[in-house]
N, C-alpha and C positions, 0 to 999 in steps of 0.2 A: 495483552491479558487484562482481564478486571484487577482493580487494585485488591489486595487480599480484605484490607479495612472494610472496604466497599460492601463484598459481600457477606463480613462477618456483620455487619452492622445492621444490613438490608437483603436480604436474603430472599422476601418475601417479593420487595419491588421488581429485585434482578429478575424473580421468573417471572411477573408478570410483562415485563420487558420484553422476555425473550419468549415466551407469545405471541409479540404481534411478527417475531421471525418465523412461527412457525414451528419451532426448536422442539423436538420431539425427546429430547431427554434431560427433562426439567430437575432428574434425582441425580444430575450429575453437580448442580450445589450444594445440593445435601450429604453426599460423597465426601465433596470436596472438603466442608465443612465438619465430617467428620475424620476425614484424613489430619486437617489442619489443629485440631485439639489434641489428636494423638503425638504430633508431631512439636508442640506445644509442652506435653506432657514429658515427654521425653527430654526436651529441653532443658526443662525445670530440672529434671532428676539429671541430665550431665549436669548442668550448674551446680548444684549441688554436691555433687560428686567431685569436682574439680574443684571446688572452695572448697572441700573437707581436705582432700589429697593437699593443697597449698598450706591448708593449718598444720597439719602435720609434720609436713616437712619442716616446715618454722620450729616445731616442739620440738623432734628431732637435733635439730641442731645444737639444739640448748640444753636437749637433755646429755648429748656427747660431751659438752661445753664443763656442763657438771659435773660430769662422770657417770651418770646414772645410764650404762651400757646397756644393762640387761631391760628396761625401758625404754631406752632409745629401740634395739632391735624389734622387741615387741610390738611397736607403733610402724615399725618398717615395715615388718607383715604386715599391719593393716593399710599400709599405703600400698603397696605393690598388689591386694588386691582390688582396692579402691581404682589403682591405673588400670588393671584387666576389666572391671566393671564397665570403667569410661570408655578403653578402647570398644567394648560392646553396644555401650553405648551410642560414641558416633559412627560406627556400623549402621545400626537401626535407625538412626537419625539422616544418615545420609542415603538410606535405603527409601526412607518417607517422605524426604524431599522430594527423589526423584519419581515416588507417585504422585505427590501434590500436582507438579509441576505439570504431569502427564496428563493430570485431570482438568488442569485449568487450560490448557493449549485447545483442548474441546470445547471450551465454553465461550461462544462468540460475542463482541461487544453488544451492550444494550442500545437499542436503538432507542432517537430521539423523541422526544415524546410525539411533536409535531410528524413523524413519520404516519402515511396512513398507514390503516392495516390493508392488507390482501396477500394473496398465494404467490400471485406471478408476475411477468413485465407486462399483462394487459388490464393490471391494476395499478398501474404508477399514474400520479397523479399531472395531469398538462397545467403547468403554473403559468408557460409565457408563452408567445409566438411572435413572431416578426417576420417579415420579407412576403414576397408575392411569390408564388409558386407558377410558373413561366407556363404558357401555353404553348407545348412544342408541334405541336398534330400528333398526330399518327406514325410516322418516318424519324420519330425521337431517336438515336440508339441508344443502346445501354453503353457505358464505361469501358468493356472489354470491345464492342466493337470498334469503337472512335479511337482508343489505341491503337487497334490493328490497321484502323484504315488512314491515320497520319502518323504511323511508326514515330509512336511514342514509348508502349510497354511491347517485350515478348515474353508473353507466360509461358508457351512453349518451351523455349530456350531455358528457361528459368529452371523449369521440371527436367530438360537436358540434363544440368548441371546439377542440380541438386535433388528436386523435386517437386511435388504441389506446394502452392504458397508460397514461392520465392522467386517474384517474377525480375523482370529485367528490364529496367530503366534504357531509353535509347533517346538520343538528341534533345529534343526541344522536352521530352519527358523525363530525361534527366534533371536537365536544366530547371525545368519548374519544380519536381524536388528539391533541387537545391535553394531556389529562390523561397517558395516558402520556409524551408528552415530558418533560411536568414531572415526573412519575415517577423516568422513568430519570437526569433531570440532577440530581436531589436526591440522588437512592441513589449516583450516581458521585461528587457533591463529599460527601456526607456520608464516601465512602472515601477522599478525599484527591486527589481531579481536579479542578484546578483548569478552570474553565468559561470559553471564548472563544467570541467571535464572528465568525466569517471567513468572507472573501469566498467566494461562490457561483460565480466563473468564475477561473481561474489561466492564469498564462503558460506559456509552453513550457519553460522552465528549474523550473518548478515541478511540471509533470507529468513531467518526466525524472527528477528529483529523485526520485520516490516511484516509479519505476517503471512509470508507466502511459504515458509514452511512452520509443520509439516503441510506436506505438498498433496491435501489431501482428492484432490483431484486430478491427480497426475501432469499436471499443465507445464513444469520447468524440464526446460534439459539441463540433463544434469552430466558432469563429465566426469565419471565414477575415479578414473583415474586419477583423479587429481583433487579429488574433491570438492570440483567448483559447480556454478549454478550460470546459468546465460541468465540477462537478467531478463524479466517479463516488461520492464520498466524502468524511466531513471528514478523511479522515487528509491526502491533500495537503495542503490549505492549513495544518493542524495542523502535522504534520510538518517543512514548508516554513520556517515560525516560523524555525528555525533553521538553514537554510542559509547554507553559509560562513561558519562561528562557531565560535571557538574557547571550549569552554566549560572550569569549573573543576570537578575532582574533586567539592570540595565541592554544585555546584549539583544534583546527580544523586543521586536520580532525579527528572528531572520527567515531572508526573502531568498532562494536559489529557486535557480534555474538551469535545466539541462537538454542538450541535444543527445540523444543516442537510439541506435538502432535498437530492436527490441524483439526476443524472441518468444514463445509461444507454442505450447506443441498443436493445444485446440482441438485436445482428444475428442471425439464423438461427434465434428464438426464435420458435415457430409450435406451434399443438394442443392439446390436453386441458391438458396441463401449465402452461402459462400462461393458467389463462383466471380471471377476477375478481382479487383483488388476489396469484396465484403469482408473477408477476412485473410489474414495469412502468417503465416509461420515465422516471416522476419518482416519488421518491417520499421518507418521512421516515429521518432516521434519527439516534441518539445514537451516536457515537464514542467509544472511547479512546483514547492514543496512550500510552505510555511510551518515553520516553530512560533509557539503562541502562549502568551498567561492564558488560562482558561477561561477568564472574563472579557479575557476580548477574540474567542477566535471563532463568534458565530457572526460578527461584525466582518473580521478578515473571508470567513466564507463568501458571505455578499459581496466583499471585493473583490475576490475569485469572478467572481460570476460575474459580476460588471463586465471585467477587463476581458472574458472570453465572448462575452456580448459585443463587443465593442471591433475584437477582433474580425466577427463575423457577418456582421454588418458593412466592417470595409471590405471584405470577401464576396458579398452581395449575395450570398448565400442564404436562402429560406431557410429556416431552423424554430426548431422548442424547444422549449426545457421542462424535462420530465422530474416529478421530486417519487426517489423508488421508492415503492411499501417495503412493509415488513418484509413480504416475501422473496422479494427480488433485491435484497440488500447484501452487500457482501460482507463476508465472514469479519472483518476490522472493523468493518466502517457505521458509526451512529447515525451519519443524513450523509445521503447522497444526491446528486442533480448530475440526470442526464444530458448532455446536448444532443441532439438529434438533426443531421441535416436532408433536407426532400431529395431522394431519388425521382427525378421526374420521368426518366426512361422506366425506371423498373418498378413506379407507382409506391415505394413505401420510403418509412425512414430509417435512413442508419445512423450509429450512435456514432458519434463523432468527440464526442469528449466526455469524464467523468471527471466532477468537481467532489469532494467527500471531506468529512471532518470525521476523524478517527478518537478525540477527545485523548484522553490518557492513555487506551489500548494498547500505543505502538511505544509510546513512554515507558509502558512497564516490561514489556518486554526489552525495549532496548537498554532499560537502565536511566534512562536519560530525565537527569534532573534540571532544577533551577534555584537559586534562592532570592527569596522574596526580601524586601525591602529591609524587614525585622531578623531576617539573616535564616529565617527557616527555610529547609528545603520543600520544595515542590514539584509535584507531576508538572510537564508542559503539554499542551494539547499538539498535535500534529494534523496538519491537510497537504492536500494537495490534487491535483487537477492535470490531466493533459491541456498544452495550450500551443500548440492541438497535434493529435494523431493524422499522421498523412494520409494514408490511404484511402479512407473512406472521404476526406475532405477534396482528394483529386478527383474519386469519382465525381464528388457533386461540384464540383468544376466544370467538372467536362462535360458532364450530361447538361446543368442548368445552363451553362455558356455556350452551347452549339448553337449554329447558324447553318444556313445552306452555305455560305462561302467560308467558314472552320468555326474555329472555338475561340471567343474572345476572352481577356484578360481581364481581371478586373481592373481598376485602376490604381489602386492602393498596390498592386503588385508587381505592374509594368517597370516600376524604376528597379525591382530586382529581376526579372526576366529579360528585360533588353529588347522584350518583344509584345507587343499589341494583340494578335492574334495568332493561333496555329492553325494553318493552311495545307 
């Protein structure tokens, strides 16, 4: 959420901000801002009320003390309605909180200034490129074929068991699954991410926390029974580490990193574009997460982007990096940068990683503070990045690495596959 200060102070910039999103209901800081005075006001007058109630009790006392009975009880009526007032009080007070709160959940972080503007993902802007984009002929296959024809995935099976989007790993396509994991979690603690283990389903205070609830797109499973959430991601649970924690200048920055499966419902996701592993419903993925002072976490961004550069190059994978406009920004995030790797079989790119600085956003909803050198408390800024999502990073494996005689490896990979080529 925006800090309340934020937009009582700048009200004007916020909506101009949230503009270049696109953001079609700019009267909801004005709302908000009028909810927030009321709630203000109210305040004042329980304060008030509750200082008056505490003087009296003191007189009271003293007037018993004296003797002066018929004054003392007098002053007692007026305190016992003074307590009926307050309890009315924070009735109404806690009644306006949880509008405030309901107004601000609506209002998506301000994008960076450096954001372009535009509508959609065919206005995000191309900042880099790298790699050569392979000349395979004609006879390329696509990623679902070249599975099926070295029994590597069955999506079949998959749907057997569960259904669309949760295919099924076999032999040497297991195996490379696993070797990238181990890939990417060595390359991320080798740069100073420290490596956790965390829970695969989260509560409600923990998907609010990171943003993903309310769930305004219907994208989490959720398992009503229990009140839990699968996560979309490891940044939750990551993330989550630190809700309502006051941390110290000194601890900052910390660096996590996590493996976990990830799930997805991908309502409204149907056609060409999703078919073998473009999209799916569960699948692998490595995390980054960085806590940051907020003067230094557009530096840390860059090194985000280094290291997933760095990554993908020893993967030998052709790739860009996209910086998303306004319109193609998501609901948390002030700057985002896409990775994108070439499908050569099926001619376009899929995104392969998101790297994003959330600034304060996820800070204020989590609670999650820091204190500064002078002992003040402070918002910390939050990022984080896949380093990297499998599925779409196997495709362009397999499609860029085919040969007539199978799919070769790259070489950065081979000492965790055991194996050179699949034949």
């Amino acid at each position: 959420m925006l800090p309340l200060s934020y937009l009582r102070e700048q009200p004007e910039k916020i909506k101009e901000g949230l503009a270049k999103r696109n953001f079609q209901e700019p009267e909801l800081v004005d709302q908000l801002l009028e909810v927030d005075q009321k709630k203000r006001k109210l305040q004042s007058q329980l304060d008030q009320t509750l200082s008056k109630s505490n003087q009296f009790a003191k007189e009271i006392g003293t007037l018993y003390k004296s003797g002066q009975v018929e004054k003392a009880n007098a002053l007692k009526s007026q305190t016992n309605d003074l307590k009926t007032t307050g309890k009315t009080l924070q009735e109404r007070l806690k009644n306006i909180e949880v509008a405030l709160l309901s107004i601000r959940t609506q209002i998506p972080n301000v994008p960076d200034e450096s954001v372009p503007l535009g509508n959609s993902e065919n206005e995000n802007e191309e900042v880099f490129s790298a790699g050569t984009i392979p000349d395979l002929g004609e006879d390329a296959l696509p990623h679902w074929d070249l599975a099926v024809k070295y029994d590597l995935i069955d999506f079949d099976l998959g749907s057997k068991i569960t259904g669309a989007g949760f295919p099924v790993y076999i032999g040497k396509g297991a195996k490379l699954q696993r070797a990238l994991i181990q890939y990417f979690l060595d390359k991320n603690t080798a740069a100073g991410y420290k490596e956790f283990q965390v829970p695969y389903l989260v509560n409600e205070d923990s998907g609010f926390g990171t943003g993903q609830l309310p769930d305004k797109e219907g994208q989490m499973y959720h398992i009503s029974e229990d009140g839990l959430y699968l996560i979309p991601t490891a940044e939750v649970p990551l993330t989550n580490l630190f809700r309502n924690q006051l941390l110290e200048a000194k601890d900052l920055p910390i660096c996590l990193t996590s493996y976990t499966p990830c799930f997805r419902r991908e309502a409204g996701s149907y056609g060409s574009n999703v078919r073998g592993l473009n999209r799916l419903h569960q699948f692998d993925k490595v995390e980054i997460v960085r806590l940051e002072e907020p003067q230094n976490s557009r530096a840390a961004l860059d090194k985000m982007i280094d290291h997933i550069k760095g990554i993908l190059e020893e993967l030998e994978l052709p790739y860009r990096i996209l910086k998303l406009c306004g319109g193609d920004l998501g609901f948390t995030a002030a700057l985002t940068f896409d990775f994108e790797v070439y499908s050569t079989a099926q001619k376009r790119w899929l995104e392969i990683s998101s790297v994003s600085t959330f600034n304060s956003f996820q800070s204020e909803r989590l609670q999650l503070r820091y204190k500064d050198e002078n002992g003040k408390k402070q918002t910390i800024h939050t990022l984080n990045g896949s380093s990297l999502a499998l599925p779409r990073v196997v495709a362009g494996l397999l499609e860029n690495q085919q040969t007539q005689n199978g799919i070769n490896i790259p070489k950065a990979l081979i000492p965790y596959t055991g194996f050179e080529t699949i034949k």
